[in-house]
N, C-alpha and C positions, 0 to 999 in steps of 0.2 A: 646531534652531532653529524650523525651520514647526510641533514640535508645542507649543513653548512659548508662538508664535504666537498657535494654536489654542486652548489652554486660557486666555491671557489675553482674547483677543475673547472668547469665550465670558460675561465676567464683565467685562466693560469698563464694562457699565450700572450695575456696582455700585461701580463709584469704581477698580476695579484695575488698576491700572499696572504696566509692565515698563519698567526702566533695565536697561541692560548695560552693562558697566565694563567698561572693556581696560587690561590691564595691559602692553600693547606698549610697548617699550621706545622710540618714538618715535612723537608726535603725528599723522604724518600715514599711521602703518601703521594706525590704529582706523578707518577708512573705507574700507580695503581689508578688514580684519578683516567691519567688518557687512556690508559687500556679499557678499563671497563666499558666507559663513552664510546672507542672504538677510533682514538684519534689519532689520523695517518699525517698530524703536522705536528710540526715542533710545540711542543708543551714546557714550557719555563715554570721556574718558581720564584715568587714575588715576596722572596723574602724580608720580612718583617712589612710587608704590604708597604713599601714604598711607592710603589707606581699606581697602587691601588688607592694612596691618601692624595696622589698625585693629582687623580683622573677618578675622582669615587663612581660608582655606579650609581646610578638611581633604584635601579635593583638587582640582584643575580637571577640567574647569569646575565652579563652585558658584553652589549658586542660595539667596537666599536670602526668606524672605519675611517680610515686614516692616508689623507692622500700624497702624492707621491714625495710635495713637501713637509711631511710630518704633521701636517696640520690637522686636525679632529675633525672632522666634518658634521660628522654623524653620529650620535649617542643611542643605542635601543637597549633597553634595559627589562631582564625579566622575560623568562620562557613562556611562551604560547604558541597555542597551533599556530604554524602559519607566519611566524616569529622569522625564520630563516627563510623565507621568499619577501620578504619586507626588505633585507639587504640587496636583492639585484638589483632592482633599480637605482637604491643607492650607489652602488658601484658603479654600475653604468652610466650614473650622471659624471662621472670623475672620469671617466676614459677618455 
């Protein structure tokens, strides 16, 4: 989570935003969810995982990025080292 942080401040002046979705199976576990992680963005809850049947992941956690006309670009699916410096360039190619 701090280095996904990191790569979005980085690029915050150029309009790019980070939402986290939780797919917690109850409203008031996503507050405990981004606290733990340490999450300084908006954290939602994807209630009855509609946007999660919408958009499935290939694996959790996924990230995905989404450019300025709503369109998916980019799918990364599943934590690994090295996982959240995999999104800058993504980004970067969309600015």
């Amino acid at each position: 989570m701090p280095k996904l942080q990191e790569g979005f401040a980085r690029r915050a002046d150029a309009g790019v935003a980070v939402l986290g979705l939780s797919i917690e199976d109850e409203e008031k576990e996503v507050a405990n969810v981004a606290r733990t992680c340490g999450a300084r963005f908006p954290v939602a809850w994807d209630e009855g995982h509609r946007i999660n049947d919408l958009y499935p992941p290939p694996h959790g956690p996924a990230y995905y990025v989404i450019d300025r006309s709503g369109i998916v670009r980019f799918v990364n699916g599943g934590y690994h080292d090295g996982g959240a410096d995999e999104l800058d360039p993504q980004i970067a190619s969309l600015l």
